[in-house]
mmCIF file of the C-alpha atoms, coordinates in Angstrom:
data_MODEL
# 
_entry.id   MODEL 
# 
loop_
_atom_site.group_PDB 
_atom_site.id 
_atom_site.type_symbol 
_atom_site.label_atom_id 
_atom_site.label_alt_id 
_atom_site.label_comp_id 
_atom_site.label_asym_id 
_atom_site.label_entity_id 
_atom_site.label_seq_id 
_atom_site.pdbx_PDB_ins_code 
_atom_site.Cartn_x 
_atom_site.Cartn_y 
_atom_site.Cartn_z 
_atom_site.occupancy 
_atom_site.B_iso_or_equiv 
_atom_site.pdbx_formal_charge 
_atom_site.auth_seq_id 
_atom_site.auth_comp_id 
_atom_site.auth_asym_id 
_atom_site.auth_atom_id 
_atom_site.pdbx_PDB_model_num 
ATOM 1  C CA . UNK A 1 1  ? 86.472 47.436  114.404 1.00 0.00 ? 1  UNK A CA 1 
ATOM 2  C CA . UNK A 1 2  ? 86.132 48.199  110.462 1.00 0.00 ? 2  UNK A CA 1 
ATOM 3  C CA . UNK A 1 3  ? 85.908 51.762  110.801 1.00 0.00 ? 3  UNK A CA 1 
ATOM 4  C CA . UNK A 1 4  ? 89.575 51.755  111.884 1.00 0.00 ? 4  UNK A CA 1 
ATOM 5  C CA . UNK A 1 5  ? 90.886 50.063  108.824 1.00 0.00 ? 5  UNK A CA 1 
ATOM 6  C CA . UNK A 1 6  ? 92.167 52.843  106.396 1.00 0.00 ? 6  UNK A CA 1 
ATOM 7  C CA . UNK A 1 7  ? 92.202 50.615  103.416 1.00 0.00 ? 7  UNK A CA 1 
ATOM 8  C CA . UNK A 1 8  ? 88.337 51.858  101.662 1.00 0.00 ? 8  UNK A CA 1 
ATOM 9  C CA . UNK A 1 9  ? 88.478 55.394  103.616 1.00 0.00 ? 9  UNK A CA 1 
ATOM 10 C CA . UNK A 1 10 ? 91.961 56.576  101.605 1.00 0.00 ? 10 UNK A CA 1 
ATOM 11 C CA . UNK A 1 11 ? 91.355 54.809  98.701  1.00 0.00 ? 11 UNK A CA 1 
ATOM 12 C CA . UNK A 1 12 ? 88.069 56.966  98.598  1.00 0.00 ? 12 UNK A CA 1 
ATOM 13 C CA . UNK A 1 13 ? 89.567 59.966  99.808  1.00 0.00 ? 13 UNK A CA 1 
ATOM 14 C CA . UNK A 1 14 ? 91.969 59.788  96.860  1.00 0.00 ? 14 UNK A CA 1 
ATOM 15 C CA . UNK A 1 15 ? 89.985 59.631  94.230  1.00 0.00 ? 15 UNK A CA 1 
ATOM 16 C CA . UNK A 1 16 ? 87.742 62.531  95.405  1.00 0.00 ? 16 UNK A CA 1 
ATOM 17 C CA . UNK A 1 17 ? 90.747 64.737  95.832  1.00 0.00 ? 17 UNK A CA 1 
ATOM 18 C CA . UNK A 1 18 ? 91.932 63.572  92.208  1.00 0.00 ? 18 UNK A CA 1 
ATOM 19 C CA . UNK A 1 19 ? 88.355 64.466  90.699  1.00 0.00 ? 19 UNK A CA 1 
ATOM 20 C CA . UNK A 1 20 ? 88.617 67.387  91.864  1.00 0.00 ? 20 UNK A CA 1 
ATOM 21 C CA . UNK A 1 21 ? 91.706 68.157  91.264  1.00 0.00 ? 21 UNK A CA 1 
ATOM 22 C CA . UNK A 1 22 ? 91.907 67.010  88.204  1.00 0.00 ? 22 UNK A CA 1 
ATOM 23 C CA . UNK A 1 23 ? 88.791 67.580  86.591  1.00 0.00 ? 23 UNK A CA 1 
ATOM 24 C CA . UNK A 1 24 ? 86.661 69.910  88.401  1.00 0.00 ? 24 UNK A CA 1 
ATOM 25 C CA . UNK A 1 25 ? 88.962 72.847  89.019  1.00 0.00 ? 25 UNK A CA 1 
ATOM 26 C CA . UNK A 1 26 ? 90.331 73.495  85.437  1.00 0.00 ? 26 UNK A CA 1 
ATOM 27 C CA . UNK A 1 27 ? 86.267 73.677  84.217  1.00 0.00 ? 27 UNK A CA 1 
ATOM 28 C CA . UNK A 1 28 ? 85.557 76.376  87.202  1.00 0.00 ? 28 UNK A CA 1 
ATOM 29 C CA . UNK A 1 29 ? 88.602 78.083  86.490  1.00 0.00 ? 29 UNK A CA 1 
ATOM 30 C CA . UNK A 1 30 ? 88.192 78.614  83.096  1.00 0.00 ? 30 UNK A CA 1 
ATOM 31 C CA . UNK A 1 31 ? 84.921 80.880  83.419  1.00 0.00 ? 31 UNK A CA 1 
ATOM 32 C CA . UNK A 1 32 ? 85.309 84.190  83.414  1.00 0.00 ? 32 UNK A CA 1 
ATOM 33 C CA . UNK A 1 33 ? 83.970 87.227  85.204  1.00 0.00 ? 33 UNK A CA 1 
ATOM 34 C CA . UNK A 1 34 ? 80.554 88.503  84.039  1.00 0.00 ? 34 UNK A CA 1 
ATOM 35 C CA . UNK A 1 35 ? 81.604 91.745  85.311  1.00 0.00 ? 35 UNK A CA 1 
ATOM 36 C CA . UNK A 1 36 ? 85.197 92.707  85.157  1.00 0.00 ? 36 UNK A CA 1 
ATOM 37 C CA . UNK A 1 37 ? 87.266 94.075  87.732  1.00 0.00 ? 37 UNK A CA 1 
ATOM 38 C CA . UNK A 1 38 ? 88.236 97.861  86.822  1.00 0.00 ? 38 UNK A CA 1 
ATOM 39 C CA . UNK A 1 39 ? 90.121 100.167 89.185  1.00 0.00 ? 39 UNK A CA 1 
ATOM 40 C CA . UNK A 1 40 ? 88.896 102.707 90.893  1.00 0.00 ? 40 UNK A CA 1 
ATOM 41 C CA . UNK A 1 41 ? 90.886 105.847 90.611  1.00 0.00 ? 41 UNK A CA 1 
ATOM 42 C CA . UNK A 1 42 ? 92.610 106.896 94.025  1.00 0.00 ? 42 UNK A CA 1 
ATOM 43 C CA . UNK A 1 43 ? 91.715 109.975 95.590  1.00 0.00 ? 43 UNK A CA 1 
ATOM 44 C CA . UNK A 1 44 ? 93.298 111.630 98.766  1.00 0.00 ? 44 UNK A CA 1 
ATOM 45 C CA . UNK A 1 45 ? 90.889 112.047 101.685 1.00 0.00 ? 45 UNK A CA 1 
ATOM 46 C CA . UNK A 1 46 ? 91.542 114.481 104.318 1.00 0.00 ? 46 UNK A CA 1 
ATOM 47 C CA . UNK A 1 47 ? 90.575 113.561 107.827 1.00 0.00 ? 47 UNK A CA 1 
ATOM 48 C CA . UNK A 1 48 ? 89.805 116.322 110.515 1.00 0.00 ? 48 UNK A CA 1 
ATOM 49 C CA . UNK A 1 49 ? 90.511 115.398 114.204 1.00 0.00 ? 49 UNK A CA 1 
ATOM 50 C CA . UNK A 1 50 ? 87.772 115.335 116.502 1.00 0.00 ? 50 UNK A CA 1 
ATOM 51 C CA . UNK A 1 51 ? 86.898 118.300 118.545 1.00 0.00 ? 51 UNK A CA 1 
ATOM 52 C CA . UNK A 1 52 ? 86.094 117.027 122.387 1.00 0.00 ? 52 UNK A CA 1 
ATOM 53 C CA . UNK A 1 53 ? 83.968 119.789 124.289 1.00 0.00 ? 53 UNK A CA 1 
ATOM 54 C CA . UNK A 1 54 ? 85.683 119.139 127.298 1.00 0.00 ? 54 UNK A CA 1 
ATOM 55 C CA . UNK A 1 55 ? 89.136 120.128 126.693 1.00 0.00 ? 55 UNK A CA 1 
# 
């Protein structure tokens, strides 16, 4: 049965993970943000406790 033999299949598999690896991650990871990320000052909430009419 050919599809069994591993030979073509990781030889193929191999290079695709090399590609991208190698030469497709470095180009997406060198654009940058259109909008950057800016923090959002941190404010304290206050939370009330619910009021249940029956006790």
């Amino acid at each position: 049965m050919p599809q069994l033999n591993p030979q073509p299949w990781f030889y193929i598999m191999l290079m695709t993970w090399l590609t991208l690896s190698l030469i497709i991650q470095p180009k997406t990871l060198s654009f940058f943000p259109t909008n950057p990320v800016h923090e959002k000052p941190t404010t304290n909430t206050t939370t009330n406790p619910w009021t249940w009419p029956w006790t």
